[in-house]
C-alpha positions as CSV (number, residue, x, y, z in Angstrom):
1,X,187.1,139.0,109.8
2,X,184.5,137.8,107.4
3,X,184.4,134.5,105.5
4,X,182.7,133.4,102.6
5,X,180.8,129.6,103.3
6,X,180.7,127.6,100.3
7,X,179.3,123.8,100.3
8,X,182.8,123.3,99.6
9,X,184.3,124.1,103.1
10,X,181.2,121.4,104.3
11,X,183.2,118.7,101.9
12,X,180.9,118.6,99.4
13,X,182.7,117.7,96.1
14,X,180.2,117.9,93.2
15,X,179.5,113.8,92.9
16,X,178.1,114.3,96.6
17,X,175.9,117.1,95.6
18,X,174.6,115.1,92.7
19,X,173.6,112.2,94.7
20,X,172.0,114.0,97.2
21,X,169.6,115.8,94.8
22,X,169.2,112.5,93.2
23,X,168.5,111.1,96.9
24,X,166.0,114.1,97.2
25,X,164.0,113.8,93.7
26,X,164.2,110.4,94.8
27,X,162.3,110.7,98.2
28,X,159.4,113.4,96.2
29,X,158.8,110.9,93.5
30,X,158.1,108.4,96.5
31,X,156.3,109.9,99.1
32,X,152.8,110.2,97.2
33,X,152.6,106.9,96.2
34,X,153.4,105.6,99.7
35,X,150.8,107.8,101.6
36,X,148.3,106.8,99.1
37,X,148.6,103.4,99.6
38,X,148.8,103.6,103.8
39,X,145.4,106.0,102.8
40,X,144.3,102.9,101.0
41,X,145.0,100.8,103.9
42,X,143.6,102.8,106.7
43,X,140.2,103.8,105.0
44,X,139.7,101.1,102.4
45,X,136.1,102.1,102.2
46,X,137.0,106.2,101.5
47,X,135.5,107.9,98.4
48,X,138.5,109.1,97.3
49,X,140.5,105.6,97.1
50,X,142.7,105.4,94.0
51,X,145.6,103.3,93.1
52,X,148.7,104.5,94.3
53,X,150.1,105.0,91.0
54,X,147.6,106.8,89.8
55,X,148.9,111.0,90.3
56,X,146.5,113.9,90.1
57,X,147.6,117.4,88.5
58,X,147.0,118.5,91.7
59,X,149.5,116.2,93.3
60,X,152.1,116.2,90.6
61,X,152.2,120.1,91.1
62,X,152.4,119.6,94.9
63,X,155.4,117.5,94.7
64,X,157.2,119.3,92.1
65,X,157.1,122.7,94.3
66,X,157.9,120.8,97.1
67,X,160.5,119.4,95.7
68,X,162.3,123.0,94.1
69,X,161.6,124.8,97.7
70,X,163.4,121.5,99.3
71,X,166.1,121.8,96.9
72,X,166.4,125.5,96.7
73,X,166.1,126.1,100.6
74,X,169.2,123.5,101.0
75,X,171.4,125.0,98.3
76,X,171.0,128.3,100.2
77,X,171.3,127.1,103.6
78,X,175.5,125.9,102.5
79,X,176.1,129.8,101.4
80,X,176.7,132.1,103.6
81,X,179.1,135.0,105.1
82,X,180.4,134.1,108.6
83,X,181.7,136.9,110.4
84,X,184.2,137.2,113.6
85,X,185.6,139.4,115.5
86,X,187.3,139.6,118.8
87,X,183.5,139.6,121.1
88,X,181.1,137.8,118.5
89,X,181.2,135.2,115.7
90,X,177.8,135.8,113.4
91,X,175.6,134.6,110.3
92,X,173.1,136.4,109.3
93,X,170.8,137.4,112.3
94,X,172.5,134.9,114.7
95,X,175.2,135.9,116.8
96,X,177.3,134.3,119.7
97,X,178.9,136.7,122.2
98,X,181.9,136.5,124.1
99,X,180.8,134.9,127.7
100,X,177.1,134.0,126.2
101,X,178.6,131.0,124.6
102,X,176.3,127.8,126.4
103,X,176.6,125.1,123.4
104,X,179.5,124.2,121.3
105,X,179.9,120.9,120.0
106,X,182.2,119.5,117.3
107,X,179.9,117.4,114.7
108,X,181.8,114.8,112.9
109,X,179.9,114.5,110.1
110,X,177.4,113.1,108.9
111,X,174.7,112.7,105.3
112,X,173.7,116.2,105.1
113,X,177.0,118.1,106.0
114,X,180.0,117.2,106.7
115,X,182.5,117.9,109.9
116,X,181.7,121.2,111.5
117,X,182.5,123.4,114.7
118,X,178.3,124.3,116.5
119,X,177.9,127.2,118.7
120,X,174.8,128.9,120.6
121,X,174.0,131.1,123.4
122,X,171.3,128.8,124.0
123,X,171.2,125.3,125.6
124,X,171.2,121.7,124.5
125,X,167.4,121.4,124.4
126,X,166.6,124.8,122.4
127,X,169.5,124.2,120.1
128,X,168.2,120.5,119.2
129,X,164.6,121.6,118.6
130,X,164.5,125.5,117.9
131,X,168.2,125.7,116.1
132,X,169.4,129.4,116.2
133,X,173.3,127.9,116.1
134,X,176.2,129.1,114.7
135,X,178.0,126.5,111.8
136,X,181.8,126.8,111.3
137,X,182.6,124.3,108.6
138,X,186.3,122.4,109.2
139,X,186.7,122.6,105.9
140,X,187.6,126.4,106.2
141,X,191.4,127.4,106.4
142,X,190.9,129.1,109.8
143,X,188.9,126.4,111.5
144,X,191.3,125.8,114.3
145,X,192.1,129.1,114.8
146,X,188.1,129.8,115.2
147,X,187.8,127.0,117.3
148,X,190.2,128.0,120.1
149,X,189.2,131.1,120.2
150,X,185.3,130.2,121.0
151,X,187.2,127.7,123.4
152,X,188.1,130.0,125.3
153,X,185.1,132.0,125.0
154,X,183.0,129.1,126.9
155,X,185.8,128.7,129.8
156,X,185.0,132.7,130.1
157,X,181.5,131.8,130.4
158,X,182.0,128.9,132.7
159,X,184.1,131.6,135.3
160,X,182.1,134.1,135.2
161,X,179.6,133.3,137.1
C-alpha cells in the first residue's frame, strides 16, 4: 500500500505554515546583523568592522539563497510517498524491514512537525545524529493500523535473537 504525505497529515493548517515561514524570513533577516555585531565584539580592532546594520550585496545575496534553499528544502521534506507492505515500510531510499526494526518512538509533537509514529533499523545514537528514520504522520487515516503492525515487527526483532 502506498500513501501520499501531505503537511496536512503532520497538522499543518495553512495559518501554521504561514507563521513558520514568517518565523523563518524572520531568523535570515536576523542572523547577519547579530554575527556582525559579536564580529564587532570579538575583533574590535579588525579591518573589516562595519555597523551591524550596514548589509553588503554580497551578504544580502547570501541570505536571500539561504533563506529559498531553507524554505524550499522544508516544503519538500512534508511531501512524500510512504509505502508498506507486509515485510517493509519505505520513503524514498530508506526502508525498515520486518525483524530489522531497532528504533520506534512515538513523537508528540512539537514546532516543526506535529505528532508522528519514528522508525529505524538503526539505534538511538545514529538515529539522533545521522537520521535515516522512517516518519508516519498520525494525522494519516491508517496510523493505528501502521503502528501495530511495526509493533509487532520490533517484538519479532526482540525474539529472534
Amino acid at each position: 500500500m502506498t500513501y501520499e504525505i501531505t503537511p496536512e497529515h503532520f497538522g499543518f493548517s495553512q495559518w501554521r505554515k504561514v507563521l513558520l515561514a514568517i518565523g523563518l524570513l524572520a531568523c535570515f533577516t536576523l542572523v547577519p546583523p547579530f554575527l556582525k555585531w559579536i564580529t564587532n565584539l570579538l575583533w574590535p580592532s579588525s579591518s573589516w568592522v562595519s555597523p551591524p546594520w550596514h548589509w553588503t550585496e554580497r551578504e544580502i545575496l547570501t541570505d536571500v539563497l539561504m533563506f529559498v534553499f531553507f524554505a524550499f528544502w522544508w516544503s519538500s521534506e512534508n511531501y512524500y510517498s510512504l509505502g508498506i507492505d507486509d515485510n517493509s515500510i519505505r520513503v524514498g531510499g530508506r526502508v525498515v524491514r520486518k525483524g530489522h526494526v531497532r528504533y520506534l518512538r512515538e513523537i508528540h509533537g512539537g514546532l516543526a512537525k506535529g505528532p508522528r509514529l519514528v522508525l529505524s533499523e538503526h539505534g538511538r545514537l545514529w538515529v539522533q545524529f545521522l537520521g535515516g528514520v522512517v516518519v508516519v504522520p498520525k494525522g494519516l487515516p491508517e496510523y493505528e493500523q501502521i503502528k501495530a503492525q511495526v509493533s509487532t515487527w520490533v517484538v519479532d526483532a526482540a525474539t529472534s535473537y
